[in-house]
C-alpha positions as CSV (number, residue, x, y, z in Angstrom):
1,X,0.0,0.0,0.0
2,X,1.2,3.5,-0.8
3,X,2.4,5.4,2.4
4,X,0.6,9.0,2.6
5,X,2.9,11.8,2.7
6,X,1.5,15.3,4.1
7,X,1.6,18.0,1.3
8,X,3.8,20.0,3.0
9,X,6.4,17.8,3.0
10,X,6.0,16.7,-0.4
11,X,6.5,20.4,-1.5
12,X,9.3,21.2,0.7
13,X,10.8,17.4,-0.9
14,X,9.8,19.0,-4.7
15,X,11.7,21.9,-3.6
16,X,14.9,20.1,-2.2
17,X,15.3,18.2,-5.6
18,X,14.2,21.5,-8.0
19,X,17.3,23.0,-6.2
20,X,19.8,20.0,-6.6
21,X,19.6,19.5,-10.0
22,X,21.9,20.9,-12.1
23,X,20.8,24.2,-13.8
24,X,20.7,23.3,-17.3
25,X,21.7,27.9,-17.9
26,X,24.9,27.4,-15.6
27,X,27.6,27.6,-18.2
28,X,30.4,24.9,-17.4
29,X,33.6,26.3,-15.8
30,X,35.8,25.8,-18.5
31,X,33.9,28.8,-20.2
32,X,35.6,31.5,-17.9
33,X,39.1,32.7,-17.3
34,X,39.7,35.2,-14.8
35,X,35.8,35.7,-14.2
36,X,35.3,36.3,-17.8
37,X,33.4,34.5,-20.2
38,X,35.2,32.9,-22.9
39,X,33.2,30.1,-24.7
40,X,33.6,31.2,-27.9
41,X,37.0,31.8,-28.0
42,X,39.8,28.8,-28.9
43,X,41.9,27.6,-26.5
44,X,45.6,27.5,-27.8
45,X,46.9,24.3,-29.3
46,X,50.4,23.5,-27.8
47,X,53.3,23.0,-30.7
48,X,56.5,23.0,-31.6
49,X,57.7,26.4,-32.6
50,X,58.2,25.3,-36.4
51,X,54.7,23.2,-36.4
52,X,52.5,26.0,-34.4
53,X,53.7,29.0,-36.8
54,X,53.0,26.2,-40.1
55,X,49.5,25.2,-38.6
56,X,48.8,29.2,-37.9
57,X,49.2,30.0,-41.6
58,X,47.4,27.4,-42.9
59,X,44.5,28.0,-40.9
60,X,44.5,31.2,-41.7
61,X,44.7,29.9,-45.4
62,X,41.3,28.2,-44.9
63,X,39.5,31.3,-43.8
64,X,38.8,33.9,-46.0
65,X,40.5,37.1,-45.5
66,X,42.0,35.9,-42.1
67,X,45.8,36.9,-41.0
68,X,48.5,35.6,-38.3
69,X,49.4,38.0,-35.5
70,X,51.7,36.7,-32.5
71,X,49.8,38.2,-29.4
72,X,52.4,40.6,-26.9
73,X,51.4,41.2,-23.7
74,X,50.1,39.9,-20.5
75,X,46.6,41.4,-20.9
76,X,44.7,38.1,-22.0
77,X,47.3,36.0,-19.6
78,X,46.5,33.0,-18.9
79,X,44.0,32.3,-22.0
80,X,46.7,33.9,-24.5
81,X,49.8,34.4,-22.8
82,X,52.6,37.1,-24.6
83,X,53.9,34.8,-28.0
84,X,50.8,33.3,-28.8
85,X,50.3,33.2,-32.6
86,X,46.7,33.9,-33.2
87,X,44.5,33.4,-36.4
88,X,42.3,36.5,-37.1
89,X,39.0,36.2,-39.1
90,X,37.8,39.8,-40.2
91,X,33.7,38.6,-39.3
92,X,31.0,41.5,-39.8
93,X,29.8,43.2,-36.5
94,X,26.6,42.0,-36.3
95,X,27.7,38.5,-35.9
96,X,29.8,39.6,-32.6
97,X,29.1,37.2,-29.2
98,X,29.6,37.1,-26.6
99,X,32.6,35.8,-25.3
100,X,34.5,36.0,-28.6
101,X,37.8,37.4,-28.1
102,X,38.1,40.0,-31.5
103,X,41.2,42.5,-32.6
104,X,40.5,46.2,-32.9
105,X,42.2,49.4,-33.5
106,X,42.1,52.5,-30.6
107,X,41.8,55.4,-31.3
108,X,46.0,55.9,-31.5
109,X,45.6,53.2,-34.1
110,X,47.0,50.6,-32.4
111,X,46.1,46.8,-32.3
112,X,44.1,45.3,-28.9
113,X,43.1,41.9,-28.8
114,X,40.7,41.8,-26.2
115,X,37.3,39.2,-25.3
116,X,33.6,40.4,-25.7
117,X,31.9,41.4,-22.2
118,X,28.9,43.1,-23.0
119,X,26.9,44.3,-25.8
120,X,26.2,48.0,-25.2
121,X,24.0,50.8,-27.3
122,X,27.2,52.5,-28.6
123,X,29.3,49.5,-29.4
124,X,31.0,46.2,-27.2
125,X,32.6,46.5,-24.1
126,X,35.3,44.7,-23.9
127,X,38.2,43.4,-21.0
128,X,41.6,41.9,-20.9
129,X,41.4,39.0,-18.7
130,X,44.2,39.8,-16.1
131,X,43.6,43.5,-16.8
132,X,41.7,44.9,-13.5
133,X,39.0,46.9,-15.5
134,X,37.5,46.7,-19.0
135,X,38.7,48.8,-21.9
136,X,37.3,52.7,-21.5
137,X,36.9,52.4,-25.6
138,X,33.9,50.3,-27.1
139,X,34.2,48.0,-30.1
140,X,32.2,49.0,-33.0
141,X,31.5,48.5,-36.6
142,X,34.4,50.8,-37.7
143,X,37.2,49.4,-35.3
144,X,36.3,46.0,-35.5
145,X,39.6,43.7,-36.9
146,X,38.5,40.4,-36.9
147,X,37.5,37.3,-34.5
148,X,40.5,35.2,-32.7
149,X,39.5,32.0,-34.9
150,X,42.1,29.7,-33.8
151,X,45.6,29.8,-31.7
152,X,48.6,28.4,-31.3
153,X,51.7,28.4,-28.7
154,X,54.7,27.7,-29.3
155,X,56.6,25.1,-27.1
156,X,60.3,23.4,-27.3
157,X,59.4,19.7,-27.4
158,X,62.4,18.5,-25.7
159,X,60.9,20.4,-22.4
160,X,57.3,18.9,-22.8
161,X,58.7,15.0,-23.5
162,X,60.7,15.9,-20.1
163,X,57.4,16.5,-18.0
């Protein structure tokens, strides 16, 4: 025979197991670095300094109008530390996401490659992951470079057979 259970308890038991399951909108761990979110950038594939700059170009090759930068600077440390070669896909702006890490030009001209934060009404915001705060200037349609479609880092291979 079924045993009775008093509705109060069987609501504060619905409750219990509404809260244990997993939230199917919590986005797995591995999508942030630093607090940021990253999802839809690559994670760099680890090569041999002849193989990784080889593997960089032709990538690059198979995308249309992308190009081959080597990153410098800590900013996007530890996703892209200084040295990584990065594949750049020039994408139009309205296909921005978040969490796509893209190149743009500041206002002195010069080249930041930074990750998507936040989609605001005069452009995106975006953040260096081990900078403290995000970038003052927004990305729009007329500093917009490309998307960071692929990258690579450069290792000696004699170190990484050691470990």
């Amino acid at each position: 025979m079924p045993r009775l259970v008093h509705p109060r308890t069987a609501v504060l038991l619905l409750i219990s197991t509404f809260l244990a399951a997993p939230s199917s909108h919590a986005a797995p761990a591995e999508h942030y670095v630093a607090g940021h979110y990253v999802a839809a950038s690559p994670r760099p594939e680890l090569r041999p300094a002849g193989d990784a700059a080889r593997l960089a170009r032709q990538v690059a090759a198979a995308h249309p109008g992308a190009f081959v930068v080597r990153g410098r600077g800590e900013s996007m440390h530890p996703l892209y530390p200084s040295g990584t070669l990065l594949v750049v896909q020039p994408r139009p702006y309205e296909s921005l996401e978040r969490g796509m890490t893209v190149m743009f030009r500041n206002t002195a001209n010069r080249s930041i490659t930074h990750v998507l934060v936040a989609r605001t009404p005069d452009g995106w915001r975006t953040a260096g992951l081990n900078n403290r705060r995000a970038d003052y200037l927004r990305v729009d349609a007329t500093n917009i470079a490309g998307v960071v479609v692929a990258a690579f880092r450069e290792t000696d291979a004699r170190r990484l057979a050691l470990r």
